[in-house]
Structure formats: C-alpha cells, structure tokens
N, C-alpha and C positions, 0 to 999 in steps of 0.2 A: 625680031619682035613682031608680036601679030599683029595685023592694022588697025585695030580696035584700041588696039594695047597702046600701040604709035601715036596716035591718034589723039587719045585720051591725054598722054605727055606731053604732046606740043598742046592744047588745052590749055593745061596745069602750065605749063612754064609762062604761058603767055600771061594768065590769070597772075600767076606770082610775080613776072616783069610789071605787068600792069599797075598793079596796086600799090607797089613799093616806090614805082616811078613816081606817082602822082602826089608826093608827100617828101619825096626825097632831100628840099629846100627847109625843110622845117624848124624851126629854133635856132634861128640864127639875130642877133643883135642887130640893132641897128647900124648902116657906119656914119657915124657921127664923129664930130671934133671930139664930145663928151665921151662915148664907149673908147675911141684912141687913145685919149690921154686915162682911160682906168687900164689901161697895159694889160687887158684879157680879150686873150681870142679865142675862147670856148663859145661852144653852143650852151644850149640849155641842157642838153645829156652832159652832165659834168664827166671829164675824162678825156672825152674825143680831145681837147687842144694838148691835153699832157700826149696822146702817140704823136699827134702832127707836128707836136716839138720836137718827140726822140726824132721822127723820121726828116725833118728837116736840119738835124746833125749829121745824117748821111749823105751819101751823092754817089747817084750810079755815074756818073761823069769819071769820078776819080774812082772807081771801085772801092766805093767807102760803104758799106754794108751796116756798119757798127752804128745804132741808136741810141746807144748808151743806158738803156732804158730795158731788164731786162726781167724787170716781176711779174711781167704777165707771161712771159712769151714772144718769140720773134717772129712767127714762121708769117703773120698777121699784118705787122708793120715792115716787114721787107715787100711783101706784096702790093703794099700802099705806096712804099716809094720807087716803084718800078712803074706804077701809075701814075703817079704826079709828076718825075721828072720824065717819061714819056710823055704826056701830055705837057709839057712846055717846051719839048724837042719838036714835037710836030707841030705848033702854034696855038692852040688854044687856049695860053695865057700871052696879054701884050706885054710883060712884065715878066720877070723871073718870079714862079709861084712861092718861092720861098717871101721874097718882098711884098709881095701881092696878102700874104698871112701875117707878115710882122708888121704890117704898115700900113693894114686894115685899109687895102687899096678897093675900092666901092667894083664890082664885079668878077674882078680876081678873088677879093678874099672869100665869095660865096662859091666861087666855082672849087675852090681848094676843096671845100668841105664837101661839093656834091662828086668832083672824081674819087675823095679818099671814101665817102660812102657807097660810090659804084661797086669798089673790090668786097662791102658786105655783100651788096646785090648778085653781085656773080658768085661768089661763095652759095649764096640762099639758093640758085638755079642750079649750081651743081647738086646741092642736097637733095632739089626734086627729082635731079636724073638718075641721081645713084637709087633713091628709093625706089624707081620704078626697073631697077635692073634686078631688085633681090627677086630671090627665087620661089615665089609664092604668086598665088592666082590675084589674089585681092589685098592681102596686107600691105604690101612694097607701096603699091599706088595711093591707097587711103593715106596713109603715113604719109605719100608726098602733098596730096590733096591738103590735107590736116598742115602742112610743112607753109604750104603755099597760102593758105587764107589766116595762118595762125596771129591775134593779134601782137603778143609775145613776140613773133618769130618777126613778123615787120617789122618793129617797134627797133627791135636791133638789128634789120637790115639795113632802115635809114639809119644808122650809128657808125661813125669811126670807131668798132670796138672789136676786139680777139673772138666774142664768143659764138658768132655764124661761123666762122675760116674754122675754129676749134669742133664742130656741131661737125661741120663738113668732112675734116678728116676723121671724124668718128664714125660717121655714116659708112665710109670707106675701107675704113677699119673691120667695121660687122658684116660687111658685105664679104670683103676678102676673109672674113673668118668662115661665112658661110659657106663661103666656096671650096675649101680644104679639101672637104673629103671627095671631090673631085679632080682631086689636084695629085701630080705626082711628083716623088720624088721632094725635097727640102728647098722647090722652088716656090711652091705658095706659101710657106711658113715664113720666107725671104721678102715675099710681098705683105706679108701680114704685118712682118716688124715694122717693116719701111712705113706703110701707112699709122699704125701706132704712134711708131715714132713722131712721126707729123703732127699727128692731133697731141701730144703732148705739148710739140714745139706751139700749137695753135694755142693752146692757154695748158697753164699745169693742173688745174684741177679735174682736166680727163684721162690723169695718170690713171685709179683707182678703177675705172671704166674700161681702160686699155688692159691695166694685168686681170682684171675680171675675162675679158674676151679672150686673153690668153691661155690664162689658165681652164678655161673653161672648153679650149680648143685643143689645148694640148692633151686636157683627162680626156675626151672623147677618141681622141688617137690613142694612148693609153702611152702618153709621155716618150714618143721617140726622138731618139738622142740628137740624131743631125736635125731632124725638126725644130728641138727645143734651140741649138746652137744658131741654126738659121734663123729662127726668131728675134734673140738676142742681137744677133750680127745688125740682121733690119732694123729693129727699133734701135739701136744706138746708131746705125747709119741715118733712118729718118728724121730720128731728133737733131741729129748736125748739121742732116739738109737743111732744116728747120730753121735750125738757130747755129749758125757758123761759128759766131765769137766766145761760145762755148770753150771750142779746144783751142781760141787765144784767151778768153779771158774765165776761166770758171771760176776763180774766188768772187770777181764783179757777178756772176752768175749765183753762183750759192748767196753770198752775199746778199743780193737783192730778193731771193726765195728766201732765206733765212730773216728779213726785216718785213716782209709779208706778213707771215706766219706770227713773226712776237707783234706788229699791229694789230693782227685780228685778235689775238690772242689779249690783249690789253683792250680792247673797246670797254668800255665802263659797262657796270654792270646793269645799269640803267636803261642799255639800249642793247642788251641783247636780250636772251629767251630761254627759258628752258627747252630740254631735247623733245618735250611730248608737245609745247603749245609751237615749237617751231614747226613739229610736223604736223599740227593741226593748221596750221597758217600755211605751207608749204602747198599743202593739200587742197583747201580752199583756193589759195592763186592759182593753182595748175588748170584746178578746174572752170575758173572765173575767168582767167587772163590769158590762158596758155591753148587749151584744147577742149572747152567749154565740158559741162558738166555728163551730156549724154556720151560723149568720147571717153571719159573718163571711168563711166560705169559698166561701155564696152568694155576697155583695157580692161574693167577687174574681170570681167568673164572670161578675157582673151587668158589672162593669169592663170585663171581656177583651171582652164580648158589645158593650157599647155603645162602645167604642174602634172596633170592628169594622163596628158597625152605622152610625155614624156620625149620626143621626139629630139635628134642631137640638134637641129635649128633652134628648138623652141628653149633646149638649155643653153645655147649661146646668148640669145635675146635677154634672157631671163638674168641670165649674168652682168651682161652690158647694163640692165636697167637698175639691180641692184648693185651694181659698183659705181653708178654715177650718184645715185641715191644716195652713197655710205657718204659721199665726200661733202653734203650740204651738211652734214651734223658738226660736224666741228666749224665753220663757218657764223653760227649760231644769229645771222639776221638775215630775213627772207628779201631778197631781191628776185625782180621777177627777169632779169639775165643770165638768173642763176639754173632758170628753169627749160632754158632752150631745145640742149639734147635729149630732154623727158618727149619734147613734142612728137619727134622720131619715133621716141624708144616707145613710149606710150601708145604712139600711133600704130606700128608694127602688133602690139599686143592687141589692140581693137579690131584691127583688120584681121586680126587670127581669129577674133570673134567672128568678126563678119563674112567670112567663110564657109562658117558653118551654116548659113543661114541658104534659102531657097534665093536665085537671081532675081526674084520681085520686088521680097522684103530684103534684102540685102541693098539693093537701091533707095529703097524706103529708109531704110535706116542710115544710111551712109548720107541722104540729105539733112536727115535729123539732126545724125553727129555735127554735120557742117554747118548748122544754122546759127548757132552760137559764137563759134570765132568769126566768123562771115560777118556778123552783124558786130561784134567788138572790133573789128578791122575797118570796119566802116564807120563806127565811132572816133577811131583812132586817127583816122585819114582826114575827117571832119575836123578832131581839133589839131591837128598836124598843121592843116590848109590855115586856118583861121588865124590873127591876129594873136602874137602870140599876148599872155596877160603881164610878163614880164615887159615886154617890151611897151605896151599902151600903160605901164602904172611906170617906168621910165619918164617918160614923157611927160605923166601927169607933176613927178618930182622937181622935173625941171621948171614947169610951171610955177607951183604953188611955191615949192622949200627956197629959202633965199640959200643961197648959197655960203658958207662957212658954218650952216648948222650942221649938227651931227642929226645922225638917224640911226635908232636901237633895230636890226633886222638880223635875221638869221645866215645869210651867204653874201661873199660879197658880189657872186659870182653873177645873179640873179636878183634883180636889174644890176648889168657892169656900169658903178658910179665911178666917177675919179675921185677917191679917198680925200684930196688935196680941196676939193671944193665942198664935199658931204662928207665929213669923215665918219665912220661907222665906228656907233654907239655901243652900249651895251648886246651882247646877245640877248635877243627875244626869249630864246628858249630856255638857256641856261641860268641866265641873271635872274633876280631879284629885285623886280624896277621900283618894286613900292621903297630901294633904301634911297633910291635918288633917282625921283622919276623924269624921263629924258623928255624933253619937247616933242618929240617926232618916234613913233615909233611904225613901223612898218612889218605885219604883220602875212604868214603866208601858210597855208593848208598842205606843205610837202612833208613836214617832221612825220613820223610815223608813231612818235610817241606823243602826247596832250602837253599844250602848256602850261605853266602854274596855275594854279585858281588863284594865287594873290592877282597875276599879273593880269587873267582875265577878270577879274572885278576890279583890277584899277583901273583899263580903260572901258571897263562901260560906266563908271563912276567918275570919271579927271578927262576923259578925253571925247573929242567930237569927229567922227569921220571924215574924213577929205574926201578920201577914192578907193572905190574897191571894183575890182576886174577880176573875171572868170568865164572860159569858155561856157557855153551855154551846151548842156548836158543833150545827148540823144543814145536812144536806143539802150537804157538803163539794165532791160532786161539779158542783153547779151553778156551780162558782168554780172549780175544780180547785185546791182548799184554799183557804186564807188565808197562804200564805207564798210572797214576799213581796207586801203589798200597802200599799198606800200609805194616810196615815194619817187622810186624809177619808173612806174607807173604813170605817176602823176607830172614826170618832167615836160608833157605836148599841153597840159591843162590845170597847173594849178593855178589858185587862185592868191588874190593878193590884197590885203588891205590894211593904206594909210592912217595913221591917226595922228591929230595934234591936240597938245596939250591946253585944256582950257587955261585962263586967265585965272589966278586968286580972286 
C-alpha cells in the first residue's frame, strides 16, 4: 500500500476509534433500588439486553456456544461472548459479568454494555480497512471515510446489535468478489462462500446481497462448474462457522426465521407504508442520517457512470447495492439500522464519481460529501454525552408521582419503572383516554406515527404539565432538522412529557 494511501487509513481508523469511543457509555439507566426492582437491563437502544440475555446463556468455560436466541443471527453474539467472558477471565469485572448484568451491580453493569459495544467498534474498524483494500484509486477510501464519520454507522457502533459484524462481512464479501478474476483455480470462489456465508451468519437480511454478489460473480466468469460448487461448499461452510447450532438445532433455527418473518408480516397496518412512501422515506434518511445529501447525489452519478461504463467491478457493486435494497421492501417500516450496508455500498458508488473528477476538485468535493455526516455525528455525540431525557424525567416521577399510581405511557422500557410501585396505564398511543382519563399521563416524541387528536386535545384541555425533558438541539442543518424521523433515531434524544390531571 502506498504511504499516502497508508497514511490516509491510520487517519480514518483513528478518526473512526475516536468518535465512537467518546459516546460509547450512552443510554444506560440509572442503578438505582427503583430501575432493580423494574427487572430491565436494557439500554435505551431497545434490543441490546435481549442479545446480552441469549449471550449470557452461553459460557466459553464450558464450551457452551448456544444462545438460544437465533432470529437475527449468531455469528454477532458468539463474538460478544468471547469478549465478555474474556474480560472477566483477565479481571476487569470484580464480580462474575454475568451477576454484575442481572443484579444491576453499579460499575460492572455499565462495563458489560461498553465491552459487548467494543465488538461493534472493532467490527466498524475492520469495515474501514477492508474499504481501503478494494481495488480502486479513490472509491475504497471515500467509502471508508463515509464508513468512519457516518452518523447511522456510529449510532450502531455504540449498540450491542448484529448489523456492524453483518456490514462487515459484507464489505468482505465484495471485496473477495472483486478479487476473482484474479484469482485462480475454485480457490477464490471457496473464499467468496466462506465470507457470504459469514455475513448471512452476521444478520439474515444480507442473504439477498450475498446471492446478488454471487450471482453476479459467477455471470462474469460465465458460470463455471467447480467455481459455482466451490462457492456453494464456502457459503454453507461460513454460515456454520457463523452459526454452529444450526447442524444441532435447525428446526430451533427455521423456527425462529420462520416467527420473524410472520411478525413482520403481521405489524398492523397502521404502522407500516406503502412500497413507494417507504422508498421515499428510505431515501430521505439515507440521505439525512446515513451519508448526507451531497454523498448521495454523487452515488447517483457514480450509478449513471458505472451503468454506462459497464466495467465487471462496477456490475458487482451495482449488484450488492441492488440486492441489499430488494430486502427493505418487504420489511415495510423504515429504521435507520436498516440502512447500514447502503453506507458502503453507496459510498463505493460516490467514490466511482469522485474519480472522475481532476485531484483538486476531487478533494473539494470529497470535503463537501463529508460535511454533512461529520456534522450529524457530532450531533449524535452531543446528545449521546448529555443527560440522557429518559433518565432526568425518571427521576422527576419519583419526585412528583406518589407511588401506587398508574401512569398512561408508551414503553415500559423507557424510563425502567417498577410496575409494583407505578403500574402502567393505558397506552398513550394506542388507547382512547377521553373513555377513562388516567391521572398521570406520560407523554414521548419516539412513535413514528402522531397520536390521537382526541388524546391531544384532552390534555391540553383536562391536564397541567409537570415536566418535560429534551436534549437541546445542534447542528440542525446536518439532518435537515429532525422532523420527521424515525424513532431509532431518536433513542440518544427523545423527548419526554408529564402531565397530570387537573381537579373537577
């Protein structure tokens, strides 16, 4: 690698350790008597405590692998718990970390969640190095630049979640695809499964991504036989690497891909979207949240350019981007985790723009693309660092609310109450509070959908504000605002507000 090029990558990784470190603690609860006794040890990213559950029914001690726990994928949380029960073999828990998460033990329980968020962090570092390995002058590195300041791609670094480790073996994947026609013999088609394979194991919805790269590698060679077998062999080897309990338990495996699928498939219709305003919304967060809006309008040039230019790189890319694309439509609600592996992919297509361009204005523009996620990243970091609004409108409850009243609010997750002392009321969102309106209603800005007009004219008409909490906004223009935006977004800064009911 040239020293420029070298150079430029430790830059970029340090830039990318940096920024993710400094936020890495984010949204975590209090430890209090009161969050103990509500029996949740979630963050505010709902989900992280459901893996650090499966992964604390394993034990590399006993070569217990199995997390019981197998709809997203494994390959994700076996890496998690090769790091957390490594870290309490070499001491950095006083406590067994298992005890330290169920027993909400004050410095153990926050280190659980910052070592099982490191294995994002190190997954995000490998994404930048494989980008600056593909084999192009300028796209590889933009891509990991874009990879490294992305607000999107932080946001689920700092997260116990499959979809970095998932990004990562994908990244691995296009690069071994890329490399094929360098390759001899049905030994790169063998590395090509293997890695596929992986990024399947890393979450399943980069299956549609993986047979795109496939198939798209294979028409290029023009379908040779031990190639296509070699391929096959790989990816059913990587996927095992992946996910082991597979060839012990595949009905628990289907099974749990098969109750996925009829969830999504059942979301009320209420809360999902037609196929054209998903990919108008899809489209707008990529460009808002993901890889800001000038990156975005490179990519389309980078598109038109490599449609045009036709080159076998540029139909591999084009594949991977359109088979990761096919698998948000049936999905039908826009999360912006969903949007990860576009950062790459999109990124790769921008940088094929920025190629074309003279080394002056190729700079010029390459600061332009960046100025956008740079500056939502540092948004991000801002309310990451800050008080979270869950945790200071907690606090206000314990104050004000006497204890054994209810409270009408949307999760219970968010502020964690003990049910036993507040038990939770009607749903905010869902109910109909004008038929029996609760004393205490607790109000919060993360639903993606509005809530009633009855309910919002009954409490500006029947009720008096207690307390309302919200990070305090910066750098608006790097998102072009916050309205609307979807509510994985909003899990570092939503906002939260009390109300009680006046007196007859």
């Amino acid at each position: 690698m040239p020293l420029a090029r070298a150079t430029l990558l430790l830059v970029t990784l340090a830039v990318a350790l940096c920024v993710r470190l400094s936020s890495i603690g984010w949204g975590l609860p209090p430890v209090t008597p009161q969050v103990r006794a509500s029996d949740f040890r979630s963050s505010y990213a709902f989900d992280e405590d459901d893996i650090l559950s499966a992964v604390a029914k394993a034990g590399v001690k006993h070569f217990d692998f199995d997390p019981h726990d197998y709809h997203w994928g494994t390959l994700h949380i076996e890496l998690v718990l090769v790091a957390l029960d490594g870290a309490e073999v070499v001491g950095l828990f006083p406590t067994p970390w298992r005890e330290a998460y169920y027993n909400l033990r004050d410095g153990g329980f926050q280190r659980v969640y910052t070592i099982g968020r490191l294995v994002s962090v190190a997954t995000a570092l490998l994404t930048v190095w494989l980008l600056f390995l593909f084999p192009s002058s300028w796209a590889g590195p933009f891509a990991a630049m874009l990879v490294a300041v992305s607000p999107t791609h932080l946001l689920q670094s700092d997260q116990v979640r499959v979809d970095v480790t998932m990004m990562a073996m994908l990244t691995l994947t296009l690069l071994a695809a890329l490399r094929i026609p360098g390759s001899a013999g049905a030994g790169g088609f063998l590395l090509l499964g293997i890695a596929g394979g992986l990024a399947i194991a890393g979450k399943y919805s980069a299956v549609t991504a993986v047979i795109a790269i496939f198939l798209a590698t294979l028409c290029l060679q023009r379908f040779p036989w031990r190639g296509a077998a070699a391929l096959a062999g790989g990816a059913l080897l990587g996927f095992c690497a992946g996910s082991p309990y597979v060839l012990i338990k595949p009905q628990a495996f289907w099974g749990a891909i098969s109750k996925s699928a009829r969830v999504a498939a059942s979301v009320p219709s209420d809360f999902t979207l037609p196929i054209c305003k998903l990919l108008e919304l899809t489209a707008a967060d990529v460009a808002r949240f993901s890889i800001g809006l000038p990156a975005v309008l490179l990519a389309i040039v980078g598109i038109v350019f490599m449609l045009r230019r036709r080159a076998p790189s540029d139909w591999i890319i084009l594949a991977a981007t359109a088979g990761y694309a096919a698998i948000l439509l049936p999905l039908r609600v826009p999360l912006i985790r969903y949007h990860v592996p576009l950062v790459a992919l999109l990124g790769l297509c921008a940088g094929v723009a920025l190629e074309r361009f003279s080394p002056r204005w190729r700079s010029l523009l390459t600061i332009a693309a960046l100025a956008m996620p740079i500056g939502g990243s540092i948004a991000q970091i801002h309310y990451m660092r800050a008080p979270h609004p869950a945790n200071l409108m907690l606090g206000r409850i314990l104050e004000v609310v006497p204890p054994g009243t209810s409270i009408a609010r949307l999760t219970r997750e968010m502020p964690p109450l003990d049910e036993k002392v507040y038990p939770r009321g009607p749903n905010v969102l869902l109910a109909d509070l004008t038929l029996d309106p609760p004393a205490w209603v607790l109000t919060t800005d993360l639903p993606d959908v509005p809530y009633r007009s009855s309910t919002l004219a009954l409490l500006q008409s029947s009720y008096d504000q207690i307390a309302h909490f919200e990070s305090q906004r910066i750098l608006a223009w790097a998102t072009l605002g916050e309205t609307p935006s979807v509510h994985d977004w909003k899990y570092t800064h939503p906002s939260f507000t009390l109300y009680r009911r006046r007196r007859p």
